[in-house]
Every structure is written in structure tokens, then in C-alpha cells.
KESE-490545 format. One line per 5 residues: number of its first residue (from 0); their letters; for each residue x, y, z of N, C-alpha, C. Coordinates in steps of 0.2 Angstrom, whole numbers, plus 5000, padded with zeros to 4 digits. Layout:
NUM	a	X:Y:Z:X:Y:Z:X:Y:Z; ...
% end
This chain:
0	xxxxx	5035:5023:4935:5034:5021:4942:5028:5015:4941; 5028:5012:4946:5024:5007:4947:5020:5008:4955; 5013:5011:4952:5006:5012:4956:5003:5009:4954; 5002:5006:4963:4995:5003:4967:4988:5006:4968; 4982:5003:4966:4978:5007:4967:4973:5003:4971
5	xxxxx	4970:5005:4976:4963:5004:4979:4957:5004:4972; 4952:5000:4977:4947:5002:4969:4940:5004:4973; 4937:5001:4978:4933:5005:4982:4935:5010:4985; 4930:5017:4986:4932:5023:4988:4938:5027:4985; 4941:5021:4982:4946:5024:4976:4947:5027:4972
10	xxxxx	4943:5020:4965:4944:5021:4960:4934:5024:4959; 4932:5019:4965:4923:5022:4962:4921:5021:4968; 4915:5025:4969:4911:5026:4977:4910:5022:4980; 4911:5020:4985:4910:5014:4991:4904:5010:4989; 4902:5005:4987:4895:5002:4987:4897:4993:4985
15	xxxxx	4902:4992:4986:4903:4986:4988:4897:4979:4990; 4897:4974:4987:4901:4971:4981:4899:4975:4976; 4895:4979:4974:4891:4984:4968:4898:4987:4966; 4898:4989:4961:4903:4993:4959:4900:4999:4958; 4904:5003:4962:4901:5011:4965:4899:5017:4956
20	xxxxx	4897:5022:4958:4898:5028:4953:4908:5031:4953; 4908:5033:4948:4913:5035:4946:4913:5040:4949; 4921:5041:4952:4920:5047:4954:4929:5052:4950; 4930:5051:4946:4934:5054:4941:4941:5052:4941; 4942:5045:4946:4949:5042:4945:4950:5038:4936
25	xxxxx	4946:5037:4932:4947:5036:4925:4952:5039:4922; 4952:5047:4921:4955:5049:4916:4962:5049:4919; 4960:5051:4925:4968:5052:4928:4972:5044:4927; 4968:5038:4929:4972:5032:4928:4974:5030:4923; 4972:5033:4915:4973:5033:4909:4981:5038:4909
30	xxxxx	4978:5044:4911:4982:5048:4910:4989:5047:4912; 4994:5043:4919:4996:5039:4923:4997:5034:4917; 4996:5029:4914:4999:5023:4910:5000:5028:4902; 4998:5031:4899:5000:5037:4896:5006:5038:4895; 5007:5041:4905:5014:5042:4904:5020:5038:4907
35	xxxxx	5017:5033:4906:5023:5027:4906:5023:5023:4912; 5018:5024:4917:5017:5019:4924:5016:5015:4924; 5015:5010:4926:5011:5003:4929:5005:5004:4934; 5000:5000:4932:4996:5002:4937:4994:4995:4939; 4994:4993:4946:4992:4987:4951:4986:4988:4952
40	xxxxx	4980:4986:4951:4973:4985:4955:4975:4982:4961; 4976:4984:4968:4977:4983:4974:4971:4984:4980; 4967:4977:4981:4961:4977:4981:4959:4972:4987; 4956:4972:4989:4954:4966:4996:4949:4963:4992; 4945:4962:4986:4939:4961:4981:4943:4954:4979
45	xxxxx	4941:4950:4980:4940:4943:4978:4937:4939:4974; 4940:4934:4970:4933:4929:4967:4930:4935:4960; 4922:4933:4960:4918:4938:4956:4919:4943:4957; 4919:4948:4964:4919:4954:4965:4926:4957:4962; 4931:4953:4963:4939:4958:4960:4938:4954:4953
50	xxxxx	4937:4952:4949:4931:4948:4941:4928:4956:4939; 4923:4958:4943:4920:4964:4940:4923:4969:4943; 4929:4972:4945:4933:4981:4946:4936:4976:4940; 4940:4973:4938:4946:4969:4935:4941:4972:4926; 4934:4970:4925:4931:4971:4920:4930:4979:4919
55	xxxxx	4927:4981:4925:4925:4988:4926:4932:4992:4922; 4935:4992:4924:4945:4994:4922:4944:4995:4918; 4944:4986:4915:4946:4985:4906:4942:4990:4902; 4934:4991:4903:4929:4993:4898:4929:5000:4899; 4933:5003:4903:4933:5011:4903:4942:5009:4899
60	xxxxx	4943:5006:4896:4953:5007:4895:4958:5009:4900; 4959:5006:4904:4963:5008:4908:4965:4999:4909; 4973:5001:4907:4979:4995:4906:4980:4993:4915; 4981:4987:4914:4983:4985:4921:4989:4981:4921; 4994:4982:4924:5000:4978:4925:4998:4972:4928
65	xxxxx	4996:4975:4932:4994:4969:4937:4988:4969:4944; 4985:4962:4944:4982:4962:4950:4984:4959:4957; 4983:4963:4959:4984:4961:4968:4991:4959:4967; 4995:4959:4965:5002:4956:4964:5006:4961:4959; 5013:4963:4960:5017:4964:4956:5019:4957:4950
70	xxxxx	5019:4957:4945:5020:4951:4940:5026:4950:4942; 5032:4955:4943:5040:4955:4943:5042:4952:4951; 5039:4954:4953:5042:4952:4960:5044:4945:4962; 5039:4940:4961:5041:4933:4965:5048:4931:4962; 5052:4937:4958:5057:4934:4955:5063:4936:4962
75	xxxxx	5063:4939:4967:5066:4943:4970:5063:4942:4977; 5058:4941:4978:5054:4939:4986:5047:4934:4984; 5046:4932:4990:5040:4926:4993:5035:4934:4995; 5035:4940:4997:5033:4944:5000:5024:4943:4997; 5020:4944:5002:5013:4943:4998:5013:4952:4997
80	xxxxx	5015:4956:4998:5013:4964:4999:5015:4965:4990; 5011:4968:4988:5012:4969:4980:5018:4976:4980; 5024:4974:4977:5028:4981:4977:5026:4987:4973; 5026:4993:4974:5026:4997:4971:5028:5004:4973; 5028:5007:4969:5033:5016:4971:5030:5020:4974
85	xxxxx	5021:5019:4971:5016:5025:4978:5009:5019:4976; 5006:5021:4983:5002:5016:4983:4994:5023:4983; 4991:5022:4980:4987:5025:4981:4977:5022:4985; 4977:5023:4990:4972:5021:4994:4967:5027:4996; 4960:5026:4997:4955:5030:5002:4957:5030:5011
90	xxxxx	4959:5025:5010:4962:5024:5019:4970:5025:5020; 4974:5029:5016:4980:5031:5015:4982:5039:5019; 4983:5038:5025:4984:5044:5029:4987:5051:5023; 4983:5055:5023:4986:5062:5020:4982:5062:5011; 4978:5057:5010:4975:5057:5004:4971:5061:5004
95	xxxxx	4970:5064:4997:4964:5069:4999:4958:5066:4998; 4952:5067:5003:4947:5065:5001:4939:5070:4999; 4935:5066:4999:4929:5071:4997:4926:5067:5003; 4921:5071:5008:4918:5069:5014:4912:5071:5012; 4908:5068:5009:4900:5067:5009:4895:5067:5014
100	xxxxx	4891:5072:5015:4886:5071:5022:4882:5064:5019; 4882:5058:5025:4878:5050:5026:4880:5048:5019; 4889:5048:5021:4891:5044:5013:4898:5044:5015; 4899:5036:5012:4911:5035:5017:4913:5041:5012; 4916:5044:5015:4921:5046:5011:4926:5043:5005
105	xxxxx	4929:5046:5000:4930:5042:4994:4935:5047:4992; 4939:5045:4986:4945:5051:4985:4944:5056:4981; 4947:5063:4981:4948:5067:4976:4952:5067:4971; 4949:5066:4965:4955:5065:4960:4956:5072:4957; 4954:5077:4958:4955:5085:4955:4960:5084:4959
110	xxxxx	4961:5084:4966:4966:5086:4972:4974:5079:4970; 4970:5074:4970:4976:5069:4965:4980:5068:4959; 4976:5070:4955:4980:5073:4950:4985:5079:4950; 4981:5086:4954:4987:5090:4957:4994:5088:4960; 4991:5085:4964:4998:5083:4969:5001:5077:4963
115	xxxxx	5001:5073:4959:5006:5068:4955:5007:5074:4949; 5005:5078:4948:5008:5083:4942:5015:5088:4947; 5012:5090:4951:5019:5094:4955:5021:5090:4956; 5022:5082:4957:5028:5077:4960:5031:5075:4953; 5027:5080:4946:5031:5076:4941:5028:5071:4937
120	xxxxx	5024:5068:4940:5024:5059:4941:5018:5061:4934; 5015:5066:4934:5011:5066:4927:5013:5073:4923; 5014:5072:4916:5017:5078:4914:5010:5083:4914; 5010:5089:4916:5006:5094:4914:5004:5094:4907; 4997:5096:4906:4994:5096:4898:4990:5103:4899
125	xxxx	4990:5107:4897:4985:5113:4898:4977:5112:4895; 4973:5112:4898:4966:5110:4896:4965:5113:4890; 4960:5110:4887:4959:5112:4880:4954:5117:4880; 4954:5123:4877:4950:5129:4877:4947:5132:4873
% end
């Protein structure tokens, strides 16, 4: 598959231009290109700002297909929308979130990774014990 991802409140805690704290979308995006996905940084971050999530990505290893764009697409459409199979966003109706008291809300990637291993989309791995 090919996964879009948000990167504020998404990938790290809202604090924009700053690149937020982690909030455990890493392993699972590692885990995701692992098993064979693409992953699109799908970002309103601009200039220096999409420069550091773009760096922020690389130095935790986490492969990027693509930014802000599908690479394959302009073969097929003019469409500016980056195509891809699931888009994953903070502002994506029905995503789960973690709601902080005097803090945006940002996503749950315990609850995300659940839901893409039921959908299949990541193989199950039994934690190490």
C-alpha cells in the first residue's frame, strides 16, 4: 500500500514550526515500510519547515517514498492531491486520538497500530518476552 501521513499531531506533537516530542508513530512507520508500504510525508510544512520533518524522518530511519507528492502519479494525472490507499491524519474523522488536558490533541499510535494489524496492513509480531 501506499500511506500518506500527516506529520504534526501525527507523526509528533503539535508545536509547529518546532518539531513536537514523539509520540510513538516511529516504530510503527518503520514497521509499515518493513512490510512492504510506501510511505508519503503529507504535510502543509513548507520550505525549512517540511526541510526539518523531511530530516526529522531520515535520522529516526524511517524510508520515505515520497513528499507531498506521489513520485508515480504525474504519469497518470495533473491532480495536485498526493494519491494513496490510506491516508493517515490527526484531523482524519474517526482516527484515534489522545486528548490532552491544555494541549491539541495528537494521534494514538497504540490504537493505530491495532487497527492496521486487524486490517492486515501490518503482520502481527508477538512482543518479545
Amino acid at each position: 500500500m501506499i500511506i500518506a501521513i500527516d506529520f504534526d499531531g501525527t507523526v509528533v506533537k503539535h508545536a509547529y514550526p518546532l518539531i513536537g516530542e514523539d509520540i510513538g508513530a516511529i516504530s510503527v512507520l518503520k514497521e509499515l515500510v518493513e512490510n512492504g508500504h510506501k510511505l508519503i510525508l503529507w504535510t502543509m510544512r513548507s520550505n525549512e519547515n517540511l526541510l526539518a520533518a523531511e530530516h526529522y524522518l531520515k535520522s529516526k530511519g524511517v524510508e520515505l517514498y515520497g513528499v507531498n507528492e506521489n513520485p508515480t502519479q504525474k504519469e497518470w494525472t495533473n491532480s495536485s492531491k498526493a494519491y494513496a490507499n490510506l491516508y493517515i491524519d490527526d484531523a482524519a474523522l474517526g482516527i484515534p486520538l489522545i486528548i490532552p488536558e491544555n494541549e491539541r490533541p495528537y494521534c494514538d499510535w497504540t490504537m493505530i497500530r491495532y487497527i492496521l494489524v486487524s486490517m492486515g496492513v501490518i503482520v502481527y509480531k508477538k512482543p518479545n518476552t
